[in-house]
N, C-alpha and C positions, 0 to 999 in steps of 0.2 A: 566429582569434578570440582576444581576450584573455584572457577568462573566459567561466565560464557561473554562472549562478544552478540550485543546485539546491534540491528542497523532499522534507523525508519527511511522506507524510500518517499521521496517527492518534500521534504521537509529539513528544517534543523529543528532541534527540542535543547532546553535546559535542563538539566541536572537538579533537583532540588532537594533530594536525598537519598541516599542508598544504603541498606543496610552492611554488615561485616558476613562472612564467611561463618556458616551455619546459625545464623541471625534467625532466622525463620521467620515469619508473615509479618507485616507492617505493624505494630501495634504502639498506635498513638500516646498510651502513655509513658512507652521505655524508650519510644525512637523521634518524638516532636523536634526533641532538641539537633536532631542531625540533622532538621531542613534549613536550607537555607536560599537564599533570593541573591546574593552576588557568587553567580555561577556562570562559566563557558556555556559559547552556543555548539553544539556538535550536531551529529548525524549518526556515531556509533560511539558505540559506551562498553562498558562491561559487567557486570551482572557477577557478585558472589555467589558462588554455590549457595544452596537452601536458603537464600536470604531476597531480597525485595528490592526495589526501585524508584524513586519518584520522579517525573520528570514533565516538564510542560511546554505545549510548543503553541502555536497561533495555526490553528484552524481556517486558513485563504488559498490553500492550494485543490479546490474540487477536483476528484479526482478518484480512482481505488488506489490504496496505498498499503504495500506491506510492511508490516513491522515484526521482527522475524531476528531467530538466533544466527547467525554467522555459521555454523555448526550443520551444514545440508540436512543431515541425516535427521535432524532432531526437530525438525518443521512437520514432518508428517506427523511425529507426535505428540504435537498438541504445543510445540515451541514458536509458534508465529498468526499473524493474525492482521485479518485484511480491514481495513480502515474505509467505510464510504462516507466520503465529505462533500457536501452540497450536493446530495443525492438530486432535489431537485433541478438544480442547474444543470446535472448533468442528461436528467429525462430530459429537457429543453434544447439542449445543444442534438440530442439524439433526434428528437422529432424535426430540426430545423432542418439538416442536414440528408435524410433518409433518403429522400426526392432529387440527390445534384448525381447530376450524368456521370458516369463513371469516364476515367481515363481509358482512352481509345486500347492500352496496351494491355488492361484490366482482368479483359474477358478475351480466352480463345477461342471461345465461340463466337462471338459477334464483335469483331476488331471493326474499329473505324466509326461504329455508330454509336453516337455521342449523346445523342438525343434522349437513349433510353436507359432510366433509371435503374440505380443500384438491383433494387427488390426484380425489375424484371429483367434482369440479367443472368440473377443466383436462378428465376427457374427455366431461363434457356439453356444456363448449363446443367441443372439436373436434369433435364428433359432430353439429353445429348444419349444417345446410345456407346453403352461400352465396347 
């Protein structure tokens, strides 16, 4: 394949260098001179066959983020790859959150009662006979 098209989701990144088409792995002493720092801000890029990438973005979006070939088929193998950023923040938003009443329309089991938290809703409906 010649290239691939890649995409990071929840970001844009810089460009800062890229190898040539069967280029093969980064290696600082042949490739220094292709980085460069006046570069476009993007979201998806393209990627030489057998060759490498550099690119840098700002780390402010907390969140799981995929970064992954355009290419479906070629993520299950081993073409993409999930980003957790401010992992902390995000336990924190989880534990603040867990305890608010769910929306009346939420649950077909118990419509209308507002009162009663997420957690015990999920085991009024596992508890529901099929």
């Amino acid at each position: 394949m010649e290239y691939l098209t890649v995409h990071l989701h929840g970001h844009s990144f810089w460009i800062v260098g890229r190898g040539g088409l069967n280029d093969g792995d980064y290696n600082e002493k042949l490739h220094s001179s292709l980085l460069n720092t006046n570069v476009t801000k993007r979201d998806t890029t393209r990627v030489e066959g057998k060759s490498w990438l550099a690119l840098r973005y700002v780390a402010d979006n907390p969140g799981v983020w995929l970064f992954h070939c355009h290419v479906n088929w070629h993520i299950p193998g081993g073409m993409g790859i999930t980003l957790i950023e401010g992992a902390d923040i995000l336990q924190k938003e989880a534990e603040s959150v867990k305890d608010i009443p769910c929306h009346p329309k939420s649950s077909t089991t118990n419509q209308g009662d507002r009162n009663k938290p997420m957690k015990e809703l999920k085991l009024v409906k596992d508890e529901v006979k099929r």
